[in-house]
Every structure is written in C-alpha cells, then in structure tokens.
Residue, then its C-alpha position, 0 to 999 in steps of 0.5 A: x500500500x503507497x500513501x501518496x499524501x497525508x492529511x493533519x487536523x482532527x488526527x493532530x490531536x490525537x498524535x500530539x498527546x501521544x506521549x511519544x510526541x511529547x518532545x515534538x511538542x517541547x520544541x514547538x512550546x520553545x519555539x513559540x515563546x522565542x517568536x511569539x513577538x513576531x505573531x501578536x495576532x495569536x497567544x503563545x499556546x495557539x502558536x504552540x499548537x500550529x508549529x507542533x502540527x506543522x512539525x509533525x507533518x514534515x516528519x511524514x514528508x520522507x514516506x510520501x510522494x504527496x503533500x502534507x495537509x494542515x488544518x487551518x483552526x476551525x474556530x477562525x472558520x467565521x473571520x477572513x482576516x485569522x483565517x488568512x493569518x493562521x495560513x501564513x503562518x503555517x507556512x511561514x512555520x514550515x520554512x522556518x522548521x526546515x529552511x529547505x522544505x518545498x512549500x508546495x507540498x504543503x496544503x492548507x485545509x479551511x473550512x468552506x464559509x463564506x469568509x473562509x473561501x474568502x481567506x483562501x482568495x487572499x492566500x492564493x495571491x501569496x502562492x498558498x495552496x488550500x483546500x475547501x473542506x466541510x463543504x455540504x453544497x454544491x454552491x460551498x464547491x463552486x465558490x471553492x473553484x472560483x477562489x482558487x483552491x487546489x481542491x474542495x472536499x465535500x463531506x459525503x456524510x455529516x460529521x456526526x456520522x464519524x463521531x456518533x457510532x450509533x448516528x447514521x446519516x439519512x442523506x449523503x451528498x452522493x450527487x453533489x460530489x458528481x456534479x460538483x467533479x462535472x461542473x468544473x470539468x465543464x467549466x474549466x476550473x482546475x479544482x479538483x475534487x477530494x471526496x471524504x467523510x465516507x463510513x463504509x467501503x460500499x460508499x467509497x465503492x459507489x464513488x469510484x472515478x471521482x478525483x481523488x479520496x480521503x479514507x482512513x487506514x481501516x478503510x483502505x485494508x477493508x478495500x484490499x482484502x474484499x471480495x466479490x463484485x463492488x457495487x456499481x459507481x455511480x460515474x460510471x454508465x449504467x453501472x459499468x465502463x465500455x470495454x475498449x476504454x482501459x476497464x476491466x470487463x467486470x466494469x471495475x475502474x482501472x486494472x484490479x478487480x477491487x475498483x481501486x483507481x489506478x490499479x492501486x490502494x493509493x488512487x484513494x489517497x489525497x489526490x495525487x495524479x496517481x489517483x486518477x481513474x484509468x490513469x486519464x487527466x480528469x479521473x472521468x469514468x469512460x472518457x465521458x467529458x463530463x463524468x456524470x452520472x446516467x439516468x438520474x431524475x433530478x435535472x444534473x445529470x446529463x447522458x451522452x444524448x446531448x442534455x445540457x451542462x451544468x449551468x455556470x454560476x458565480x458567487x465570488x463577488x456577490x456575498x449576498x447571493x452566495x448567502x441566499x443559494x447557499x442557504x435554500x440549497x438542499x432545504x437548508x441541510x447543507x447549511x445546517x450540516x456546515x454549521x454543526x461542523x464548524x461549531x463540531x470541532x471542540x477537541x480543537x484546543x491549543x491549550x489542552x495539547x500544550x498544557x498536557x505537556x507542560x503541566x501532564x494529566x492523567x488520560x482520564x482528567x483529559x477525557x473529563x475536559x469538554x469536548x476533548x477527546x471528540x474525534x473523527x476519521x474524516x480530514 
C-alpha cells in the first residue's frame, strides 16, 4: 500500500498527546515563546499548537510522494482576516522548521464559509495552496473553484456520522460530489475534487472515478482484502465502463478487480495524479467529458444524448447571493450540516495539547475536559 499524501487536523490531536510526541511538542512550546513577538495576532499556546502540527507533518514528508495537509483552526472558520493569518503562518512555520522544505507540498485545509473561501482568495495571491473542506453544497464547491483552491472536499456524510457510532446519516451528498467533479470539468476550473467523510467501503465503492479520496487506514485494508463484485459507481454508465476504454470487463475502474483507481490502494489517497481513474487527466469514468452520472431524475445529470451542462454560476463577488443559494440549497441541510461542523470541532484546543505537556494529566482528567477527546476519521 503507497500513501501518496497525508492529511493533519482532527488526527493532530490525537498524535500530539501521544506521549511519544511529547518532545515534538517541547520544541514547538520553545519555539513559540522565542517568536511569539513576531505573531501578536495569536497567544503563545495557539502558536504552540500550529508549529507542533506543522512539525509533525514534515516528519511524514520522507514516506510520501504527496503533500502534507494542515488544518487551518476551525474556530477562525467565521473571520477572513485569522483565517488568512493562521495560513501564513503555517507556512511561514514550515520554512522556518526546515529552511529547505518545498512549500508546495504543503496544503492548507479551511473550512468552506463564506469568509473562509474568502481567506483562501487572499492566500492564493501569496502562492498558498488550500483546500475547501466541510463543504455540504454544491454552491460551498463552486465558490471553492472560483477562489482558487487546489481542491474542495465535500463531506459525503455529516460529521456526526464519524463521531456518533450509533448516528447514521439519512442523506449523503452522493450527487453533489458528481456534479460538483462535472461542473468544473465543464467549466474549466482546475479544482479538483477530494471526496471524504465516507463510513463504509460500499460508499467509497459507489464513488469510484471521482478525483481523488480521503479514507482512513481501516478503510483502505477493508478495500484490499474484499471480495466479490463492488457495487456499481455511480460515474460510471449504467453501472459499468465500455470495454475498449482501459476497464476491466467486470466494469471495475482501472486494472484490479477491487475498483481501486489506478490499479492501486493509493488512487484513494489525497489526490495525487496517481489517483486518477484509468490513469486519464480528469479521473472521468469512460472518457465521458463530463463524468456524470446516467439516468438520474433530478435535472444534473446529463447522458451522452446531448442534455445540457451544468449551468455556470458565480458567487465570488456577490456575498449576498452566495448567502441566499447557499442557504435554500438542499432545504437548508447543507447549511445546517456546515454549521454543526464548524461549531463540531471542540477537541480543537491549543491549550489542552500544550498544557498536557507542560503541566501532564492523567488520560482520564483529559477525557473529563469538554469536548476533548471528540474525534473523527474524516480530514
């Protein structure tokens, strides 16, 4: 199994009060102190946090062939101005922790808010690379391409679903995930899509062909060792790919019988090139232009026969009418489900990670802290 690229946020916590960790950590404390009078925009433990996250990233970056993805504090999520900060920061970090590092492998993740996308046009001009995550809508997914973020990363299920074992999602944004991939295919934008948050291998199965893939290691050795047929993606046609276009005639996607992309574990994982369908550019199903799915009812999708494209919208300049769409669309579900991501992330504290080291506790006070130890799989 190759990783192409790794993800740090809601697993950050976890890894950082690992005691193992605990000199990592010492470090960035002592860093932090030395340069907190350069970042007075944040407290020292904040800043603590952010150089213990990048510094745990970069010692992944030997084993990958990818880039790191680093999670901008989701409870900046609602101002433009910290979000833009906190991703200069962390790459301003990354340089400092190692002068020869390649800031282009370093991805910036942000949550897809109205101000959040906003920051990510801002840091686009500085050459920081993003990715839009928490996005429920197709609008979030729009806005995302329109700004210049590198990739957006609908959510397949709400975060509840990974965190409450016994919640399951009613919904899952399957199409919104399809036509967001068609629309920027359609339409130009070089965005791609990183589809994540899903709870069962079927559900990763069912959206074989998208770009690229988040899925936690569980979820990866489940998909190696399957057997029997997988069920049908949904880019491809009626179920299954033409031969004569690079499949399987089992209609699985690339060479393996097990519907991976690409021939391998590794077209799941953080959207390189490898994770391409077929090993095409676009990661579309069949050579369709367009990588829709076939036959559906409710006006997106379009077949060979010739309906029409995704109609082309704009929000980037207009918060007013990005507010309205965003907000009717889905019945408001996807701004429900973006909200209770965003507010979800209590276990986002710098101060728990940074007084853990300096001052340790006991595992079981840490789990009494509110919101502590709330975790999820998704990145």
């Amino acid at each position: 199994m190759v990783v192409v690229g790794c993800r740090l946020n809601m697993d950050a916590y976890n890894e950082l009060i690992n005691p193992h960790r605990a000199a990592l950590i010492k470090k960035a404390a002592a860093l932090a102190h030395q340069i907190r009078k350069d970042y007075p925009e944040v407290s020292e433990e904040e800043l603590a946090y952010e150089i213990a996250m990048v510094a745990c990233a970069q010692t992944i970056v030997p084993n990958i062939t990818g880039a790191i993805l680093v999670m901008a504090n989701p409870l900046f999520a609602y101002s433009t101005q910290k979000t833009f900060d906190n991703g200069r920061r962390l790459y301003a970090i990354a340089t400092r922790l190692q002068p020869s590092f390649d800031t282009s492998r370093l991805i910036v993740k942000v949550a897809s808010t109205w101000e959040g996308l906003q920051a990510c046009r801002k840091l686009k001009d500085l050459g920081v690379k993003t990715l839009a995550t928490t996005a429920f809508t197709l609008e979030q997914c729009i806005l995302a391409g329109e700004v210049g973020c590198i990739y957006v990363s609908p959510f397949l299920n709400e975060l509840r679903a990974a965190v409450e074992p016994d919640y399951h999602d009613e919904e899952p944004i399957f199409d919104i995930i399809v036509d967001a991939q068609r629309y920027f295919k359609e339409h130009g934008y070089p965005i791609r899509v990183k589809a994540c948050a899903a709870i069962t291998t079927d559900q990763i199965l069912r959206l074989a062909g998208v770009d690229a893939f988040t899925a936690p290691a569980d979820q990866l050795q489940e998909l190696v060792n399957m057997e029997g047929p997988p069920p049908a993606s949904l880019f491809l046609e009626d179920g299954g790919l033409e031969n004569g276009d690079g499949a399987a005639e089992n209609g699985h996607v690339g060479e393996k019988t097990n519907g991976h992309a690409n021939g391998e574990t590794n077209g799941h994982a953080d959207g390189e090139t490898n994770g391409y369908t077929n090993g095409g550019t676009n990661g579309h199903a069949n050579g369709d232009s367009n990588g829709a799915v076939n036959g559906k009812t409710d006006g997106h999708a379009t077949k060979k026969d010739g309906k029409k494209k995704l109609a082309k919208r704009t929000f980037i300049d207009d918060e007013s009418a990005y507010r309205l769409a965003f907000a009717k669309a889905d019945s408001g579900r996807g701004q429900l489900k973006t909200t209770q991501s965003n507010s979800g992330y209590p276990f986002f504290s710098p101060s728990l990670v940074y007084s853990w080291v300096l001052e340790p506790v006991s595992a079981k006070r840490l789990r009494e802290m509110p919101g502590a130890l709330l975790m999820c799989t998704q990145p």
